[in-house]
Backbone as numpy.savetxt, mean C-alpha at the origin, in Angstrom:
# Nx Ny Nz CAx CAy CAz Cx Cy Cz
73.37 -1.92 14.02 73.89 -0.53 14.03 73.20 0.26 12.93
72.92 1.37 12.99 72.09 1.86 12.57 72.84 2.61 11.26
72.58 2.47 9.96 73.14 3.29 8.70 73.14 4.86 8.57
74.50 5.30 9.09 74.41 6.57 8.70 74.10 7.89 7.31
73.32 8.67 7.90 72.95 9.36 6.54 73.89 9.89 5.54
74.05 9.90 4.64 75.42 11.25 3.87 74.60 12.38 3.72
75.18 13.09 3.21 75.14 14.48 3.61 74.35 15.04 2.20
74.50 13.84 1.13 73.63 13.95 -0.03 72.02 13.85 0.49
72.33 12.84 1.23 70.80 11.82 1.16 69.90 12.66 2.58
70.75 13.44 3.06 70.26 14.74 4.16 69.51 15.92 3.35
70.23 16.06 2.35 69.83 17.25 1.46 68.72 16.65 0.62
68.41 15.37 0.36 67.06 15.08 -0.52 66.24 15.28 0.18
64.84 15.80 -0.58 63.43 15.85 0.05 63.31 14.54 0.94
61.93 14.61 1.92 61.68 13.09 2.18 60.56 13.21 1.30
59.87 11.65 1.12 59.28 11.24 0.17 57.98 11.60 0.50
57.62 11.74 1.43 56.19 11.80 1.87 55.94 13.27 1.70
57.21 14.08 2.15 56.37 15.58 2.11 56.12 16.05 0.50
57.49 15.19 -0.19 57.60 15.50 -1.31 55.87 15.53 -2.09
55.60 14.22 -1.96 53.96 13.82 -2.35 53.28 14.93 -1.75
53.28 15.42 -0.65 52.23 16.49 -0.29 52.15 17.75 -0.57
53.49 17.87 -1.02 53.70 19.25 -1.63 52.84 19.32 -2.94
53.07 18.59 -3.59 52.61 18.28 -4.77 51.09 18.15 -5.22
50.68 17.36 -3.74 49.05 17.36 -3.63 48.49 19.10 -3.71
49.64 19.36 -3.04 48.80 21.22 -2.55 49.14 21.85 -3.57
49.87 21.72 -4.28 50.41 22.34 -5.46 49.18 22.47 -6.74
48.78 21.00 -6.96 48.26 20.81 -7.50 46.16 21.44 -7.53
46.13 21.39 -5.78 45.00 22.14 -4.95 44.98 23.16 -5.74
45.91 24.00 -5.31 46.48 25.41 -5.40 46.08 25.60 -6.70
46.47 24.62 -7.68 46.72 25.57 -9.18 45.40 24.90 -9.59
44.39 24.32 -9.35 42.59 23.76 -9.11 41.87 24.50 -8.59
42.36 24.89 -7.53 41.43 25.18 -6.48 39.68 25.88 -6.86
39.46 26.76 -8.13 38.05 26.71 -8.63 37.54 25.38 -8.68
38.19 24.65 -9.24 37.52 23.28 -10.00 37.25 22.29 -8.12
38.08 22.58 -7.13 37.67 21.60 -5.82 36.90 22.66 -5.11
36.37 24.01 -5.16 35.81 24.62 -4.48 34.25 23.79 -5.25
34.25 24.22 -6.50 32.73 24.05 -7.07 32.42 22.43 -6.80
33.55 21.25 -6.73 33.15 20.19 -6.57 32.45 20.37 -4.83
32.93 20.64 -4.00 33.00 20.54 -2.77 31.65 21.52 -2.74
31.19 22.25 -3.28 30.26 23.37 -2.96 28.81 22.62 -3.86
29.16 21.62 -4.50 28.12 20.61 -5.30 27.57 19.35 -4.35
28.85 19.04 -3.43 28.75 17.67 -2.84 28.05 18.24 -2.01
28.29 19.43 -1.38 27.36 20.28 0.17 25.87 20.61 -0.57
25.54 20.85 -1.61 24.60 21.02 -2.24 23.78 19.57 -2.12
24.64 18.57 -2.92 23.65 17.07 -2.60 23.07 16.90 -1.03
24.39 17.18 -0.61 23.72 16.89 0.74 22.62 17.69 1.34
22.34 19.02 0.96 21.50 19.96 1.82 20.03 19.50 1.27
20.04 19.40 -0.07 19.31 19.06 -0.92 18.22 17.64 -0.43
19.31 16.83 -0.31 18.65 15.24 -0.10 18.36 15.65 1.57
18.92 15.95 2.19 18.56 16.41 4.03 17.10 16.71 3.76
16.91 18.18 3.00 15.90 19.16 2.62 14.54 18.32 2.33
14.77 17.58 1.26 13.52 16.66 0.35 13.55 15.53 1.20
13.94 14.85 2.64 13.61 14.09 3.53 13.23 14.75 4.61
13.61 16.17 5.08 12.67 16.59 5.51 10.91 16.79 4.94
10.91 17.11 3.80 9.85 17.67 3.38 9.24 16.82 3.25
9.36 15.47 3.04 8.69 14.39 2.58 7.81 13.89 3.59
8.97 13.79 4.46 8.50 13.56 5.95 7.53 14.04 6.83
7.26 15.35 6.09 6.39 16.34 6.65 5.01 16.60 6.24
5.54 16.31 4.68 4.52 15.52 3.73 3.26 14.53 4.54
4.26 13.53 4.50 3.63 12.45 5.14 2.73 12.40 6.36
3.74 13.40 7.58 2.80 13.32 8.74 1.70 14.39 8.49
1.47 15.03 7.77 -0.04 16.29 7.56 -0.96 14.83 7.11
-0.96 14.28 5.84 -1.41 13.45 5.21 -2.09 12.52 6.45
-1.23 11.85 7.15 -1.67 10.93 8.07 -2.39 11.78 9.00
-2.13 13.19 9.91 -3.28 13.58 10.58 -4.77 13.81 9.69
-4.61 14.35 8.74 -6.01 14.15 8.32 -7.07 13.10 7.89
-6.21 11.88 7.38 -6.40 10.54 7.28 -6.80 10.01 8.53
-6.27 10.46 9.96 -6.64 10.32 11.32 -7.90 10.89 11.62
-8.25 11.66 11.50 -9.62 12.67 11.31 -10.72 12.27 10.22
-10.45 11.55 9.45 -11.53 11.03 8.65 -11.86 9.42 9.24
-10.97 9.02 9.65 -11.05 7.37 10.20 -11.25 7.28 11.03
-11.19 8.11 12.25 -12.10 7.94 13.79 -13.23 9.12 13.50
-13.61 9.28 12.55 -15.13 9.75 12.91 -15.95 9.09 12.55
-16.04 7.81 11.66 -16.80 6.86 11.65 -16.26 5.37 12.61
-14.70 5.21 12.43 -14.35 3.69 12.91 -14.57 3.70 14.36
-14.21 4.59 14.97 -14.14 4.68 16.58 -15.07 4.23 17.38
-15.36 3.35 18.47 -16.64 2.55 18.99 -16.84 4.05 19.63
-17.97 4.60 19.83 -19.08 5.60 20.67 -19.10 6.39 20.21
-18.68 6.74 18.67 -18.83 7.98 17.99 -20.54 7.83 17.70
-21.37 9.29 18.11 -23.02 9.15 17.96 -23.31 9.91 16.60
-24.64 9.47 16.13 -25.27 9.97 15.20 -25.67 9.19 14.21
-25.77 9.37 12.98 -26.24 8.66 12.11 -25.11 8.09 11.31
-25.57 6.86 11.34 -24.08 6.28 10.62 -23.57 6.99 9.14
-24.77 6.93 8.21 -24.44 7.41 6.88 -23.73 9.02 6.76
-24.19 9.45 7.76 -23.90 10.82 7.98 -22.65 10.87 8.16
-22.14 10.05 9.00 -20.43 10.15 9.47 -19.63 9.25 7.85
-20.49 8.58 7.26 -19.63 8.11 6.35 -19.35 9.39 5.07
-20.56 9.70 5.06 -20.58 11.24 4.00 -19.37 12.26 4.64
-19.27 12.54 5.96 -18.42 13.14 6.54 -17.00 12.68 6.28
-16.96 11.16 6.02 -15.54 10.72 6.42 -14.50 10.83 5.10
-15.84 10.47 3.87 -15.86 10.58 2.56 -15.21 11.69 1.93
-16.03 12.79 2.42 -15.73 14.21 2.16 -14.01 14.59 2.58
-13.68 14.28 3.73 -12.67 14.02 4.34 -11.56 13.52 3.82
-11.45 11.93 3.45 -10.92 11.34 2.19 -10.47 12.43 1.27
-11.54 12.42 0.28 -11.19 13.28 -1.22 -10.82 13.55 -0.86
-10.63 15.16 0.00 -10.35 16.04 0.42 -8.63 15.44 -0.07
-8.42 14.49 1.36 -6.93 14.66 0.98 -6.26 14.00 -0.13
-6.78 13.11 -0.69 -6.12 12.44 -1.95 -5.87 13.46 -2.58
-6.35 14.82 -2.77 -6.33 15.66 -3.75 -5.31 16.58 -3.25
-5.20 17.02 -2.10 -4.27 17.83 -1.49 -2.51 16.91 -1.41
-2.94 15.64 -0.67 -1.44 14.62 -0.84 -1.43 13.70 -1.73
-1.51 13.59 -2.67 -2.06 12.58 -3.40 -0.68 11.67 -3.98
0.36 11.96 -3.60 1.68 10.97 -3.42 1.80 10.20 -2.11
0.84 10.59 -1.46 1.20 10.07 0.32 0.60 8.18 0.11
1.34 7.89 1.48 0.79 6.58 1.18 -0.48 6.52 2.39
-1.02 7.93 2.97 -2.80 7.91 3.34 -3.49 7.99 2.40
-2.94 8.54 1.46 -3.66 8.82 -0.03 -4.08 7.30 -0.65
-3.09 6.35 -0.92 -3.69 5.21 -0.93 -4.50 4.64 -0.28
-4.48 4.50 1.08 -5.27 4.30 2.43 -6.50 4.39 2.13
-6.66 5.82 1.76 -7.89 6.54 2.20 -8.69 5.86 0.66
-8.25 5.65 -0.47 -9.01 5.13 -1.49 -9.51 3.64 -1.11
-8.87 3.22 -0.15 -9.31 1.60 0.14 -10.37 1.78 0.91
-10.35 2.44 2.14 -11.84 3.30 2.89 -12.85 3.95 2.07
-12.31 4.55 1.33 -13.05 5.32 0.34 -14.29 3.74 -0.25
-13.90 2.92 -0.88 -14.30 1.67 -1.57 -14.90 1.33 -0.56
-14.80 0.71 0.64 -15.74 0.64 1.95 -16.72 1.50 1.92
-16.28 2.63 2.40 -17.18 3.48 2.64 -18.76 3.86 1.63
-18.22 4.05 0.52 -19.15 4.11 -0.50 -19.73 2.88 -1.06
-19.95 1.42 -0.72 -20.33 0.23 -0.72 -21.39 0.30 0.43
-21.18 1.00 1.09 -21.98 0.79 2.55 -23.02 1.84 2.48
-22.97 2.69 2.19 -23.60 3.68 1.79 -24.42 3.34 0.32
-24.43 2.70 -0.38 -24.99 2.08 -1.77 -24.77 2.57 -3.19
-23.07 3.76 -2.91 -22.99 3.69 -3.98 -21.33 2.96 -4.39
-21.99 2.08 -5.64 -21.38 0.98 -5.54 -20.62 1.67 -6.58
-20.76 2.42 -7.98 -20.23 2.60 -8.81 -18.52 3.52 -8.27
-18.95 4.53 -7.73 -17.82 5.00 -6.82 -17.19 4.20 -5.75
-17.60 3.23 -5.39 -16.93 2.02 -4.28 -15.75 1.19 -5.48
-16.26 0.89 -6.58 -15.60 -0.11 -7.46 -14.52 0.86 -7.99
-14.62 2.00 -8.63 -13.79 3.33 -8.54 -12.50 3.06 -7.38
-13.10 3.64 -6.42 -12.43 3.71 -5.54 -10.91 2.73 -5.59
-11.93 1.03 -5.17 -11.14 -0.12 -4.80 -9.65 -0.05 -6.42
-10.43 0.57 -7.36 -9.51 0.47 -8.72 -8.56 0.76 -8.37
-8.73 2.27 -8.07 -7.33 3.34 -7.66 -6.69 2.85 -6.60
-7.13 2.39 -5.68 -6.07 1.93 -4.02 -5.25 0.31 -5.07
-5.90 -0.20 -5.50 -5.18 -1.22 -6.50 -3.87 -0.67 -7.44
-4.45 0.44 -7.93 -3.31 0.94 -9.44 -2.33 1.34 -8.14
-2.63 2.10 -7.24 -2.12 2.93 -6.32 -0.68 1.66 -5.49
-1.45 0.84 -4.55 -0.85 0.45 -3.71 0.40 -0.65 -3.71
1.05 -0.80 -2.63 2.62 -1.79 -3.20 1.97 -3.46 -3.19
2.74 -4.02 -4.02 2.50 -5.51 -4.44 2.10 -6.39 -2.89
3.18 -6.03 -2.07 2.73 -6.74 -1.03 2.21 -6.65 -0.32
0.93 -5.44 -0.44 0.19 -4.78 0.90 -0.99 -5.87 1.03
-1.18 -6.05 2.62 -2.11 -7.21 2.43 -3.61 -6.92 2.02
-4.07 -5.75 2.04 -5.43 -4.97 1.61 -5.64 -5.14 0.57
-4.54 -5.54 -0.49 -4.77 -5.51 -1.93 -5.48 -6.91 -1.91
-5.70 -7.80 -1.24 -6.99 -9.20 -0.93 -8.20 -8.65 -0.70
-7.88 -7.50 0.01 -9.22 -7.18 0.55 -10.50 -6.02 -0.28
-9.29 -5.71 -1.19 -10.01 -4.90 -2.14 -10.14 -5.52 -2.86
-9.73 -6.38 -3.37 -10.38 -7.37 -4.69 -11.93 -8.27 -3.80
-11.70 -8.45 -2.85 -12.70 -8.97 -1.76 -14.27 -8.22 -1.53
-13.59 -6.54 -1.64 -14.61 -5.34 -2.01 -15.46 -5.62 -3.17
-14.41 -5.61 -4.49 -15.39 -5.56 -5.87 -16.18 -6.72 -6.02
-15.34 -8.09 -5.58 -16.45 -8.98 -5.60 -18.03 -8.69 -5.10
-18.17 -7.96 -4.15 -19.47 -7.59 -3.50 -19.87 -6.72 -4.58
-19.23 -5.54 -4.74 -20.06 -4.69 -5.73 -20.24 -5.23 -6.81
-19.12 -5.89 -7.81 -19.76 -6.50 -8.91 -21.06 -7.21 -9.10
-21.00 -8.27 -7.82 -22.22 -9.00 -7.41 -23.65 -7.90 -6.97
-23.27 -6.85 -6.57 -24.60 -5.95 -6.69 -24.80 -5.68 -7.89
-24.56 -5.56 -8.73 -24.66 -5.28 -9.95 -24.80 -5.76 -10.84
-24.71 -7.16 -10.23 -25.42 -8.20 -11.01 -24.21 -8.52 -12.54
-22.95 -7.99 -12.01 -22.14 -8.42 -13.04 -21.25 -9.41 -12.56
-22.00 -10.48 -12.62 -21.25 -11.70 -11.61 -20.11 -12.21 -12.61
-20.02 -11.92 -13.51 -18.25 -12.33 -14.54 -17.23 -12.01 -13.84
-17.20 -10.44 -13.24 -16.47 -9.78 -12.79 -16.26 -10.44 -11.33
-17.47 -10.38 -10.74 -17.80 -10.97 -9.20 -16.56 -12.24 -9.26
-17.05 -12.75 -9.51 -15.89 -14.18 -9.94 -14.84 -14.26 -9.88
-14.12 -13.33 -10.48 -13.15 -12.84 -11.06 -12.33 -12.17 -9.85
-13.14 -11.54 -9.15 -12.21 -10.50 -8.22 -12.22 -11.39 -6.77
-13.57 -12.37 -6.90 -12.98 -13.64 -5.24 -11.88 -14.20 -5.89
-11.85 -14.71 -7.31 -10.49 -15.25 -7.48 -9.42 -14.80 -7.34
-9.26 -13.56 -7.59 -8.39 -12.64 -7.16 -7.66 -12.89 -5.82
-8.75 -12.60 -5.20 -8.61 -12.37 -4.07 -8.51 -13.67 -2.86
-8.54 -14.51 -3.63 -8.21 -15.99 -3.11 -6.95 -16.45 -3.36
-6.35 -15.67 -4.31 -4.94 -16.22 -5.03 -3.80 -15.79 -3.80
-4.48 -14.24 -3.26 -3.46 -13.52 -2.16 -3.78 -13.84 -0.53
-4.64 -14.82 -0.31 -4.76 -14.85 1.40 -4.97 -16.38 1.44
-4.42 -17.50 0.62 -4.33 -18.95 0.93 -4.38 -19.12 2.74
-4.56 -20.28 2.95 -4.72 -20.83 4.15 -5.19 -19.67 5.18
-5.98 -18.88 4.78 -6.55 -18.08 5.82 -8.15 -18.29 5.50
-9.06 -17.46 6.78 -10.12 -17.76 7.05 -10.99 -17.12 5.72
-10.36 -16.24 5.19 -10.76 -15.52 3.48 -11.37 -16.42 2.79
-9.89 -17.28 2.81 -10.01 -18.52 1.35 -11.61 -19.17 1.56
-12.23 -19.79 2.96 -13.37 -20.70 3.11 -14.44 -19.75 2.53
-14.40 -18.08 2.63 -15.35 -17.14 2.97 -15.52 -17.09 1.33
-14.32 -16.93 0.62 -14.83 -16.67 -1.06 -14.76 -17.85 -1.54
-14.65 -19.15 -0.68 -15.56 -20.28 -1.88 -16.84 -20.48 -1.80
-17.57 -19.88 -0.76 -18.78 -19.60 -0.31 -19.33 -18.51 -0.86
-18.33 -17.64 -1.55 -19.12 -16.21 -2.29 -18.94 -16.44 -3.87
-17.69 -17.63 -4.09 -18.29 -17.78 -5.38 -19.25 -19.33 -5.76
-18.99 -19.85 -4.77 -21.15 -20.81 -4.83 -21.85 -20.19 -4.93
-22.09 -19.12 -4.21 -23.40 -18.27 -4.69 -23.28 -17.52 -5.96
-22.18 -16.81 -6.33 -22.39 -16.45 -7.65 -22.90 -17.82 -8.84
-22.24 -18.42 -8.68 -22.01 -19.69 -9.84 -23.85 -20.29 -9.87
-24.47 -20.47 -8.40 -25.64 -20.31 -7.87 -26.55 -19.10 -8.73
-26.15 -17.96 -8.76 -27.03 -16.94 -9.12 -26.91 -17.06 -10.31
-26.10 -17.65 -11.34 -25.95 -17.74 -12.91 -26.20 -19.00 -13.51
-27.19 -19.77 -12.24 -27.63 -21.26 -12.52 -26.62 -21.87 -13.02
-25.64 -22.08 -12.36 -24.46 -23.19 -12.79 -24.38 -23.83 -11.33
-25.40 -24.81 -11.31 -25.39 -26.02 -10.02 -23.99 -26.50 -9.72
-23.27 -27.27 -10.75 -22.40 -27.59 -10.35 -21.41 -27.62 -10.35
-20.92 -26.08 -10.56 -19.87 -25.58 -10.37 -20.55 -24.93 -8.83
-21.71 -24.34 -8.62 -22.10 -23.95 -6.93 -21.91 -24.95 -6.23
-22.07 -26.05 -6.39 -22.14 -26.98 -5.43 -20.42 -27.82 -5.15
-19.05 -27.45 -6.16 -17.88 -27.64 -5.86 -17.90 -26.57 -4.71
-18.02 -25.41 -4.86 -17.45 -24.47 -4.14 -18.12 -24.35 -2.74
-19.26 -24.66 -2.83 -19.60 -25.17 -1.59 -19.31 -25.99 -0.40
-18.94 -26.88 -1.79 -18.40 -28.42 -0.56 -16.59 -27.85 0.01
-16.04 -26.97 -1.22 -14.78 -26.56 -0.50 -15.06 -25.77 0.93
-16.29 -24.68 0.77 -16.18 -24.28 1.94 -16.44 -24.97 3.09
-17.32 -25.68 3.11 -17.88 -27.20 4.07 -16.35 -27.50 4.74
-15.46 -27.50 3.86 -14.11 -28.31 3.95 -13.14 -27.78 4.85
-13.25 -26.43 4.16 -12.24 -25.23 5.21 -12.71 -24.35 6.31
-14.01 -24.35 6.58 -15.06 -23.28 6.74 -14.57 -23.91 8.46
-14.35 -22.54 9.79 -14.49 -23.38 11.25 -15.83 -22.37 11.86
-16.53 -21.96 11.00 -17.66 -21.32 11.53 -18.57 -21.89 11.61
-19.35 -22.54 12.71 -20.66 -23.27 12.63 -21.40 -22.99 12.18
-22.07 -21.54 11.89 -22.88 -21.17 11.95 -23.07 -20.74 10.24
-21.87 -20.44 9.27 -21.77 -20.27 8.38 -21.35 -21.69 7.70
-21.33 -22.85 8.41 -21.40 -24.64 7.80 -22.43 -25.07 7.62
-23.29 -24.19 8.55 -24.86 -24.99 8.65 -25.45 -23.99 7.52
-25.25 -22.71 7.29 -25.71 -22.18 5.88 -25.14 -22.37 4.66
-24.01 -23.09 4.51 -24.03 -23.65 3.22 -24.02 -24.94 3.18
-24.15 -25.90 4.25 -25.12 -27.04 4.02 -26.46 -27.05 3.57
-27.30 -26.00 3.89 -28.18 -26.13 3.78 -28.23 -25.60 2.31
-27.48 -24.83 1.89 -27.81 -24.48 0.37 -27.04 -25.97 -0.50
-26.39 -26.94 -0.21 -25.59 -27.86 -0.99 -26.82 -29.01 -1.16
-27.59 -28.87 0.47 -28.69 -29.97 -0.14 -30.10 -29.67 -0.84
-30.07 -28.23 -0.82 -31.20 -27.51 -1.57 -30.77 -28.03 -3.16
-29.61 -27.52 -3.18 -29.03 -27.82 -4.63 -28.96 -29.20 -4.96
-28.74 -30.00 -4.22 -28.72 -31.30 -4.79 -29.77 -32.41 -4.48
């Protein structure tokens, strides 16, 4: 059976409105202080919306022009003179590192950049280059092998085979059990080779012998392991 009310306990507030009165009360006698909060929180939000738009927008300009410098040399049937399209592609590059130079084509384009100007023969701006896409790029990008893979070549043009050394090791530390690893124990035999150190050329040789599934690159450093020995 259900407990009847008295006529006291009719006349008390109920508890819940009581609390809400109180909430609004409290609104009420605030209300500057929850307008400016509420007019701050709409602010974060327009704000962070705003700077992911822009970023975003950022990004895709960056990548069309980065698109426009990379198929005018990479693309199979593009005609003309090769160096010409690399000067073109080059030009292209700078261009945008300097215009986006937070973008992550901006990194991109310094790793091409290091290609590009290696191939073309200038090595001093290639080693440049490969620096900046290095300072530039994230820990785990797999290019960062391949640019240390770069300077090894240019150092070795330059006949600063310390460095040469230095940057296959590099670059051997980040692409284990891949076809890399056979390729720079074969690039540092020949350095170790070019600084008359037989036999340290002739370990690195026999590693590549070991890992190497290219015939054609087994039978050229056989033939340099028995020259050497």
């Amino acid at each position: 059976m259900a407990k009847k009310l008295t006529q006291k306990e009719l006349e008390q507030p109920d508890e819940f409105h009581t609390i809400g009165w109180h909430v609004l009360e409290y609104i009420s006698e605030h209300r500057k202080k929850f307008y400016a909060g509420g007019a701050a929180v709409l602010l974060i939000i327009i704000l962070s919306g705003g700077w992911y738009v822009h970023n975003l927008n950022y990004e895709n300009k960056a990548e069309r022009v980065y698109s426009t410098a990379y198929n005018s040399y990479a693309l199979p049937g593009n005609s003309g003179d090769m160096k010409d399209s690399y000067l073109k592609a080059s030009q292209i590059y700078e261009s945008l590192v300097v215009e986006y130079p937070d973008s992550r084509a901006a990194t991109l384009s310094y790793y091409n950049m290091g290609n590009i100007y290696f191939n073309i023969g200038e090595t001093e701006k290639s080693i440049e280059a490969y620096k900046t896409f290095l300072k530039k790029s994230e820990k785990d990008d797999i290019l960062i092998a391949l640019a240390y893979y770069g300077l090894g070549y240019c150092y070795e043009k330059n006949e600063d085979y310390d460095n040469a050394l230095k940057s296959f090791e590099d670059s051997n530390k980040l692409i284990k059990g891949t076809r890399f690893e056979s390729i720079n124990y074969a690039n540092m035999g020949r350095i170790y080779e070019k600084m008359g150190k037989q036999k340290e050329a002739l370990e690195f040789y026999q590693k590549t012998v070991e890992e190497i599934n290219d015939p054609l690159m087994e039978m050229l450093v056989k033939s340099r392991i028995v020259a050497l020995s």
